[in-house]
C-alpha positions in Angstrom: 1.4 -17.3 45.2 0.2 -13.8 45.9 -3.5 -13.4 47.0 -5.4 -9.7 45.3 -5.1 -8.0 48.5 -1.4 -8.1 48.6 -1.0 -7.2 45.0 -3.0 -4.4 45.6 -0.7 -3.6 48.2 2.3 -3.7 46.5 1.0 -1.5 44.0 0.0 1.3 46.4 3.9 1.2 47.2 5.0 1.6 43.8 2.1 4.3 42.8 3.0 6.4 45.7 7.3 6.0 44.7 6.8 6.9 40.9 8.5 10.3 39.8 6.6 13.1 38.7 3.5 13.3 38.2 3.8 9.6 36.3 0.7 7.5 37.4 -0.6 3.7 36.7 -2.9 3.1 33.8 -5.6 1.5 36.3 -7.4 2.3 39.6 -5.1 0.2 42.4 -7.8 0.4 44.9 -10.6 -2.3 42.4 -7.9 -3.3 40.0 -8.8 -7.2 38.9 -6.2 -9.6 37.1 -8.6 -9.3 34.2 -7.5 -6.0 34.2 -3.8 -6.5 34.9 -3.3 -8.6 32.4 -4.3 -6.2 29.3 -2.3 -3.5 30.5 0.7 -5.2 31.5 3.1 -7.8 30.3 4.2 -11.0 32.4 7.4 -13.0 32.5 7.9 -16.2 34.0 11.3 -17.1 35.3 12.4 -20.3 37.3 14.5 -19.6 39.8 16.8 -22.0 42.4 13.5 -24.2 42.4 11.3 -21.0 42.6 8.9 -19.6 39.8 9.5 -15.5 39.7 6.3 -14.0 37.9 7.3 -10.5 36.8 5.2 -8.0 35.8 6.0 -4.8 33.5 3.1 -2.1 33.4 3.4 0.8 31.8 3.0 4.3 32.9 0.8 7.2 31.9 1.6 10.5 31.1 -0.1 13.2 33.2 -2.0 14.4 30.5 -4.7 13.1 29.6 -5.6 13.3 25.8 -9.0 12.4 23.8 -8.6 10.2 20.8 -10.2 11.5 17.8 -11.3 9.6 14.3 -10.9 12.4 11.2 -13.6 12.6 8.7 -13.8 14.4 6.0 -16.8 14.8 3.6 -16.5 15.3 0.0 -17.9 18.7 -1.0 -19.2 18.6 -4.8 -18.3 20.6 -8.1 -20.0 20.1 -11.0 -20.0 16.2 -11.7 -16.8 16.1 -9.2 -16.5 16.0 -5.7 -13.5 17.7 -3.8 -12.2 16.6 -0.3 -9.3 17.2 1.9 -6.8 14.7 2.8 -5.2 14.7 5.8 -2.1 12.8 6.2 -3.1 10.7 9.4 -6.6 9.3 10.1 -6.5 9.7 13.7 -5.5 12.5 16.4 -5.6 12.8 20.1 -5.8 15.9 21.6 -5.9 17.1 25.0 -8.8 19.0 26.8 -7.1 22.4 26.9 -5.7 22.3 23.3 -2.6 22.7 24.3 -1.4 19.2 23.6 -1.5 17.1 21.1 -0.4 13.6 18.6 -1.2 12.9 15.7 -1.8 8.9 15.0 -1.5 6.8 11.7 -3.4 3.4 11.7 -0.2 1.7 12.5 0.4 3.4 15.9 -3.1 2.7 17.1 -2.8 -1.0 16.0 -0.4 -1.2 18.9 -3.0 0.4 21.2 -4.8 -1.5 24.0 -8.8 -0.7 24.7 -9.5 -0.9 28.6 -12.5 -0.3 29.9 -11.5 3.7 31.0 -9.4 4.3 28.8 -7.5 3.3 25.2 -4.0 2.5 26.4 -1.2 3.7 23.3 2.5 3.6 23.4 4.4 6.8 23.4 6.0 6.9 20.4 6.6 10.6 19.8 6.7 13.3 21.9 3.7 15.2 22.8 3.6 18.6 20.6 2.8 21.5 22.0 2.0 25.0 20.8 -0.1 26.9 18.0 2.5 27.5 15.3 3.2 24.8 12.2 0.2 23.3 13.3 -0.7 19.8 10.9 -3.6 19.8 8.8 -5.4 17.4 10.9 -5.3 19.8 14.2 -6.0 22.7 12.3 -9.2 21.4 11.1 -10.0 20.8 14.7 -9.7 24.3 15.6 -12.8 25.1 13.3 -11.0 27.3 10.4 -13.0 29.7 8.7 -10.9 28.9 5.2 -8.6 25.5 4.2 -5.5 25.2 6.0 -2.2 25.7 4.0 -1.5 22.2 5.1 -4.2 20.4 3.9 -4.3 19.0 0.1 -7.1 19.2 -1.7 -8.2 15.8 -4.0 -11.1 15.4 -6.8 -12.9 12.2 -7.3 -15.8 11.3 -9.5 -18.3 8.8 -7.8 -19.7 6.4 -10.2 -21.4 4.2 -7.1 -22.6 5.6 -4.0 -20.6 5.4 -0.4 -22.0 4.7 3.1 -19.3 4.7 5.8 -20.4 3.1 9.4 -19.8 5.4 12.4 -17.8 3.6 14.9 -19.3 2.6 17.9 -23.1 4.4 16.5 -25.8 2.7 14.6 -25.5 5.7 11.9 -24.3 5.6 8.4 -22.7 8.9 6.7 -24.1 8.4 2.5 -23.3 10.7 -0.1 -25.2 10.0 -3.2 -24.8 11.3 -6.6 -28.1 10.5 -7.9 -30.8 8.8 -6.2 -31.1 5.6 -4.6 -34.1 4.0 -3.2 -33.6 1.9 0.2 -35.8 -0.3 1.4 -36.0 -0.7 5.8 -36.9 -3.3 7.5 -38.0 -3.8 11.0 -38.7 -7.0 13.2 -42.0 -5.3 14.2 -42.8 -4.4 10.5 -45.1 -6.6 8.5 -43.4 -5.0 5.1 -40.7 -2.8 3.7 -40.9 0.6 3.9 -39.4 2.6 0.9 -37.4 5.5 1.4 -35.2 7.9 -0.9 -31.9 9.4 -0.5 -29.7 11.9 -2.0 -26.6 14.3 -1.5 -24.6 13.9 1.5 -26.7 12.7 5.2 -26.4 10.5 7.5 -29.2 7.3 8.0 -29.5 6.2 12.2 -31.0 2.8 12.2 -32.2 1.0 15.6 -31.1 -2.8 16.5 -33.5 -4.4 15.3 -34.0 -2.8 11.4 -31.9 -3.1 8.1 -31.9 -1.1 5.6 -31.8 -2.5 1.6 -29.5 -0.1 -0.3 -28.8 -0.9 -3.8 -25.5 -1.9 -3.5 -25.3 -2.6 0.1 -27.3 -3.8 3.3 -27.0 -1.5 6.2 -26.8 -3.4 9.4 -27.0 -2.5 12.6 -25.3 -3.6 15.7 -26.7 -5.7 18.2 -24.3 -4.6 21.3 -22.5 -1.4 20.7 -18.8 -0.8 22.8 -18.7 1.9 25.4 -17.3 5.2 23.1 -13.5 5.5 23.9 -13.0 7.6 20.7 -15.2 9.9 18.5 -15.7 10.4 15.2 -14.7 14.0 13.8 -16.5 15.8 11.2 -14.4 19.2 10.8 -16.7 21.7 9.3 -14.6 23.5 6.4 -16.5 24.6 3.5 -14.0 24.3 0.5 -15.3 27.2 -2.2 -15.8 26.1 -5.2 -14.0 28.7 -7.5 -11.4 26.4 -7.7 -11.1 25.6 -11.2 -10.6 22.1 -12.6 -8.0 21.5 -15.7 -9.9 20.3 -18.4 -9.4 16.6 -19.8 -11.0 14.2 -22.3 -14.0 12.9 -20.7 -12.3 9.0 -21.5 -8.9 9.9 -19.6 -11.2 12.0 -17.0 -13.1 9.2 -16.6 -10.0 6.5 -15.8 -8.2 9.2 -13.8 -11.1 10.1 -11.3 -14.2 7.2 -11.5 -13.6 4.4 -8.8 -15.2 0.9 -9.3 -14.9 -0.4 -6.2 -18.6 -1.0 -4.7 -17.7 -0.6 -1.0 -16.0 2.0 -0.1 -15.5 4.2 3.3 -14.8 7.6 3.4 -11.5 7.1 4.3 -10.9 5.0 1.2 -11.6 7.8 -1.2 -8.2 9.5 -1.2 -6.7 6.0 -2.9 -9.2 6.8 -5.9 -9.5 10.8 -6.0 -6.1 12.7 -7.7 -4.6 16.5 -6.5 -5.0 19.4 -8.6 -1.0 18.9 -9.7 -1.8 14.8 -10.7 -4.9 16.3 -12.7 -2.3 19.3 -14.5 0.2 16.5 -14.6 -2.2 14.5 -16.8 -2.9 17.5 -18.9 0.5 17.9 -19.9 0.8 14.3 -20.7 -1.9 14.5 -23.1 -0.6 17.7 -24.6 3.0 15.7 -24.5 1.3 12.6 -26.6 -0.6 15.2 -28.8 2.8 16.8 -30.1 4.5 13.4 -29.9 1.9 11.9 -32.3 2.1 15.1 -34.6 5.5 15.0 -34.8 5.8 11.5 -34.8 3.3 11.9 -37.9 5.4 14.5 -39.6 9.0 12.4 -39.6 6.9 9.5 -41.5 5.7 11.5 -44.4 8.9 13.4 -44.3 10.7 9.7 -44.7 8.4 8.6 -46.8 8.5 11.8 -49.2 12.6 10.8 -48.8 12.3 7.4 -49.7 10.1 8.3 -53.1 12.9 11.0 -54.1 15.5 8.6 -53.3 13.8 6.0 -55.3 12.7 7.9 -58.2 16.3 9.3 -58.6 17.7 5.8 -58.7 14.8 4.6 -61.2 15.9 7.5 -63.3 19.6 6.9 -63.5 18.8 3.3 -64.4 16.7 4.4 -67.6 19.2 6.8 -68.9 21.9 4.5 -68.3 19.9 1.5 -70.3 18.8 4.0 -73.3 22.7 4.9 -73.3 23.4 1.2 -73.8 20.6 1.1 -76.3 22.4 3.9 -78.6 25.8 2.5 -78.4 27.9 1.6 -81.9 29.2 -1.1 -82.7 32.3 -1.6 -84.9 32.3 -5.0 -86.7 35.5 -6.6 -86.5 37.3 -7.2 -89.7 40.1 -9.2 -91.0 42.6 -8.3 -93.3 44.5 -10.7 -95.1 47.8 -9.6 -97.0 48.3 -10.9 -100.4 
């Protein structure tokens, strides 16, 4: 067996032999198993009568990046809302902005949370550079206008949404009418009634609630140290952006969600781009023609089938008031004397 001391040691060595500026994802010096054992992975092989334990740690890369959560609040037109839709939910970037990854829910499924730091595989390279920038790293550098790269979705909210911030006691709502919330409070001896509407955001402490009408609010008791931070980029979409115009039934089953709980990140399942909106247009218009000319070819058969009809109705009268007219010869039979 190895005591802590000597593994302590022995990592010293290796720390001060890695390549690079490569480093070890912990603190050598007040590493504890605990520790050691999140980060890195052990084998166990038996040996001649000995047990080998080996141990595989990752490295870090030198720089050091800060892990970002995107999102993005609907902006409302008329009875829709519009939002942008980034492709991935998630992006690290580095202190000098000169680095960055972007990360889909997947990739950070693999991640590890230590104490310091949220440990991630490399599984791309690190980008670099200003130019061909993705829409969620645009948004971080604070455009005055909507990046090129960003899509633009419409959604019609039928129920209101309240998304949790991670690691916060605070609840984004938007609201399309009104909804009255009652909060609750250990130290209360009743409810007190408060309204809400638009877009906000609610900050409850440990030991209230608050009574939504489709949802209780609850806060938690022991919140995780922050190791990443919800982003709220601040792009104002502008609102000449005109809507195709639809039946308000096909509207309604195009844009109107039903779910009752949904996060903000959910939305973009339910809302549709201005080309699936068009799109939906032109079907209409297609089934509009389709049903008009569909329509047409019946009476058009239908006017066929009476001619054809009437024209075999008339040959069979003339032919019956030809037999009706015909002459007969009677038959006669001469005898010869």
């Amino acid at each position: 067996m190895i005591s802590t001391r000597e593994l302590r040691m022995q990592l010293r060595d290796i720390l001060i032999s890695l390549p690079g500026q490569l480093k070890l994802p912990f603190d050598v010096n007040y590493i504890s198993l605990y520790e050691l054992s999140k980060t890195s992975k052990l084998a166990i092989v038996y040996m001649n009568g000995t047990l080998v334990f080996e141990l595989v740690i990752p490295l870090l890369n030198p720089v050091e990046l800060t892990l970002y959560h995107i999102i993005l609040l609907p902006v409302r037109k008329e009875q829709l809302y519009m939002h942008l839709t980034p492709e991935f939910e998630y992006m690290a970037i580095s202190k000098t902005h000169e680095y960055y990854l972007t990360i889909s829910v997947n990739h950070l499924m693999s991640c590890k949370e230590l104490i310091s730091m949220t440990l991630c595989p490399e599984t791309q390279p690190l980008r670099l550079g200003t130019a061909g920038l993705p829409c969620e790293i645009e948004l971080f550098m604070k455009p005055t206008i909507i990046p090129r790269t960003c899509a633009i979705k419409y959604l019609e909210l039928s129920r209101s949404i309240y998304h949790k911030l991670k690691n916060h006691n605070k609840w984004i709502y938007i609201i399309n009418t009104l909804d009255d919330v009652a909060v609750t409070c250990d130290q209360w001896e009743n409810a007190k009634n408060i309204q809400l509407r638009g877009v906000g955001i609610i900050t409850l402490s440990e030991q209230c609630r608050a009574h939504t009408p489709q949802v209780v609010l609850t806060p938690n008791r022991h919140l995780k140290s922050v190791q990443n931070t919800d982003f709220i980029p601040p792009v104002n979409i502008p609102t000449s952006v005109k809507i195709p115009l639809l039946p308000s039934a096909k509207l309604d089953s195009l844009l109107i969600h039903q779910n009752p709980i949904v996060k903000l990140n959910d939305i973009s399942d339910f809302s549709k781009t201005i080309e699936e909106l068009e799109s939906a247009v032109q079907e209409e218009k297609d089934k509009s023609i389709l049903k008009t000319t569909s329509g047409m070819h019946t009476k058009i058969i239908i006017i066929l089938g009476i001619m054809i009809v009437y024209s075999l109705y008339s040959a069979y009268k003339h032919k019956q008031k030809y037999r009706s007219h015909r002459i007969v010869i009677p038959r006669v039979d001469v005898t010869t004397l």
